[in-house]
Backbone bond lengths (Angstrom), bond angles and torsions (degrees), N, CA, C in turn:
res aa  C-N    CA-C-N  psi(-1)  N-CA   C-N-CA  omega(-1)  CA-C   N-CA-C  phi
1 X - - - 1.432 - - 1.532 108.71 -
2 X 1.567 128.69 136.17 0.803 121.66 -164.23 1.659 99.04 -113.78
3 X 1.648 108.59 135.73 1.416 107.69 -168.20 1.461 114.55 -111.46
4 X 1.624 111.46 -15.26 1.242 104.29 175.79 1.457 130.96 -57.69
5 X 1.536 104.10 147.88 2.008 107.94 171.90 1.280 100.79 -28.00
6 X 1.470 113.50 155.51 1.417 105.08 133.97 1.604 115.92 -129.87
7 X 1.307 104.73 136.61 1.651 105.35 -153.13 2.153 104.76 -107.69
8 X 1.399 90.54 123.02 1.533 94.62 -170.68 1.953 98.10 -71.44
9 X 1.568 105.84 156.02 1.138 113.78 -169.97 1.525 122.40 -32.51
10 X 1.727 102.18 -50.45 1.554 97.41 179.10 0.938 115.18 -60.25
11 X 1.348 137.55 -60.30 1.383 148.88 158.12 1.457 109.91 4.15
12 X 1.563 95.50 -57.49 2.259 94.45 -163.92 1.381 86.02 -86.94
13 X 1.477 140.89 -23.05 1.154 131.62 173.65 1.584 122.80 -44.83
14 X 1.787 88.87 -70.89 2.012 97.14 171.33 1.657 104.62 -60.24
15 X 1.254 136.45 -31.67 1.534 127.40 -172.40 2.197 101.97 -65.33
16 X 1.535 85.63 -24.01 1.707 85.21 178.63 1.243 110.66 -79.35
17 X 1.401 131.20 -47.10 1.507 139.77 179.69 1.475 105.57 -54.26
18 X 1.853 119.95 -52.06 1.350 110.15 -174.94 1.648 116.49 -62.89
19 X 1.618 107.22 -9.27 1.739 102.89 -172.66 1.348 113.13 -98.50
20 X 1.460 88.65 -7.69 2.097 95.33 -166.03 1.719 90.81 -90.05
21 X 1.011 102.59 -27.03 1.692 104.98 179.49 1.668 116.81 -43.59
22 X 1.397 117.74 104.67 1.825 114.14 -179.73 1.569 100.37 -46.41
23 X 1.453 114.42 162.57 1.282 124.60 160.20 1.488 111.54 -82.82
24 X 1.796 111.93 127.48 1.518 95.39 175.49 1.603 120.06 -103.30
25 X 0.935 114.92 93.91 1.449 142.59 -163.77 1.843 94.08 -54.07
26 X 1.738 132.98 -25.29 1.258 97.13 -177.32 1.493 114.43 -89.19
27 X 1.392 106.88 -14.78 1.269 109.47 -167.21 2.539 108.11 -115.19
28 X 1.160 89.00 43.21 1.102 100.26 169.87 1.595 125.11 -29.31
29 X 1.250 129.65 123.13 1.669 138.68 -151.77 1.538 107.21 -136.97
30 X 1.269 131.78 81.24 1.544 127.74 162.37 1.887 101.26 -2.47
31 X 1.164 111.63 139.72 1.236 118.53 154.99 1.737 130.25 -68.00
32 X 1.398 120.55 123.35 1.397 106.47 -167.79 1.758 103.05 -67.17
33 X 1.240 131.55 -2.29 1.423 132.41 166.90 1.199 123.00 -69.43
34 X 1.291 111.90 -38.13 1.374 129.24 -169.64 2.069 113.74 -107.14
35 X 1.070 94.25 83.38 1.593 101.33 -167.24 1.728 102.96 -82.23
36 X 1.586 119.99 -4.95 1.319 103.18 160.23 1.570 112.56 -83.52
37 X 1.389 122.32 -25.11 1.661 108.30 -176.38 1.410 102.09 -59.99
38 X 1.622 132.37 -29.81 1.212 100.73 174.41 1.903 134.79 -109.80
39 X 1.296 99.90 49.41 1.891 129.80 155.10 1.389 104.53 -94.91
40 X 1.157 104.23 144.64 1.633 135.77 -178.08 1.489 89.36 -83.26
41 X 1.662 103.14 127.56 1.517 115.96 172.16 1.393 100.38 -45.39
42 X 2.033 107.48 169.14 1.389 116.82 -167.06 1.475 119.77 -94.00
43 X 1.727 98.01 6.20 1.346 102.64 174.68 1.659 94.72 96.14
44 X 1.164 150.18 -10.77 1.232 133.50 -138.76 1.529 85.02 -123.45
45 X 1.473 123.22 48.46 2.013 116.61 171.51 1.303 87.19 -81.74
46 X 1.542 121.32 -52.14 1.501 105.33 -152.56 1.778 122.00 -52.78
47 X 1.481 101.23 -21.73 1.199 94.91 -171.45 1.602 136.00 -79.25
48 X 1.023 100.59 16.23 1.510 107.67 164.71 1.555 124.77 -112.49
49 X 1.588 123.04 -30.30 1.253 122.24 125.62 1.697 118.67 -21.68
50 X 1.050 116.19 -61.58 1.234 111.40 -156.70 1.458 100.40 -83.35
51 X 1.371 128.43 -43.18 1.564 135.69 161.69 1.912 103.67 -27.91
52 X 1.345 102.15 -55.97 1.535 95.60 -169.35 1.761 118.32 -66.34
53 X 1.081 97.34 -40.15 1.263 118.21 174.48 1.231 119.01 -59.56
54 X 1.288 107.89 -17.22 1.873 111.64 171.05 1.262 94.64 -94.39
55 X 1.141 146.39 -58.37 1.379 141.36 -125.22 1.768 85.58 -93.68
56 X 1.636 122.82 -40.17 1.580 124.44 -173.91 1.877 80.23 -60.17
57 X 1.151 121.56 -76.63 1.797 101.68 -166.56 1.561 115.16 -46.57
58 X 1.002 133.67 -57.23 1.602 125.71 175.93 1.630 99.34 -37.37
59 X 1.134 111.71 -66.18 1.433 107.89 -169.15 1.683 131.68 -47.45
60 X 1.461 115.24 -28.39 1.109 163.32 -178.03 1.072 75.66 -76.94
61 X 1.329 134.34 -91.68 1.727 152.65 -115.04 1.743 65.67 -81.00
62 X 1.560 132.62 -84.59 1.716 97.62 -140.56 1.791 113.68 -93.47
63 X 1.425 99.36 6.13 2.053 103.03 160.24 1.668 86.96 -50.97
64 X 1.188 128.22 -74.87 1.290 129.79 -127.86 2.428 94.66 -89.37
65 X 1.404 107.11 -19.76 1.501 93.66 160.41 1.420 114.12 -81.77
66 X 1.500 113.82 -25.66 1.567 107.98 177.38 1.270 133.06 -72.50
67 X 1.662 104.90 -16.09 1.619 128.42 174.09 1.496 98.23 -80.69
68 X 1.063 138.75 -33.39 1.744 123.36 -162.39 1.626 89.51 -105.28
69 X 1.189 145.75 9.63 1.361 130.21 162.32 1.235 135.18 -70.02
């Protein structure tokens, strides 16, 4: 069974115009498809910074108890 679209001429026409289209990189536009690109991140960057930064002190923390034993 065959499931693909099938797209009438204009159709593959405008699908050609929307791809030939450059990206305009200064004025960048959420996609109207994609309704999460335009929500404000969840706040949660810091936490992997901060993940590393614990685990470099633990790590730290027992180099330096395993050196004075």
């Amino acid at each position: 069974m065959d499931t693909r679209d099938s797209k009438t001429p204009d159709e593959e026409l405008e699908h050609l115009h929307e791809v030939s289209q450059p990206e305009d990189y200064d004025h960048p536009e959420p996609d109207v498809e994609q309704p999460e690109a335009r929500e404000p991140d969840s706040g949660m960057a810091w936490l992997l910074p901060a993940l590393i930064v614990v685990v470099a002190v633990v790590v730290v923390g027992l180099l330096v108890i395993g050196l004075t034993d």
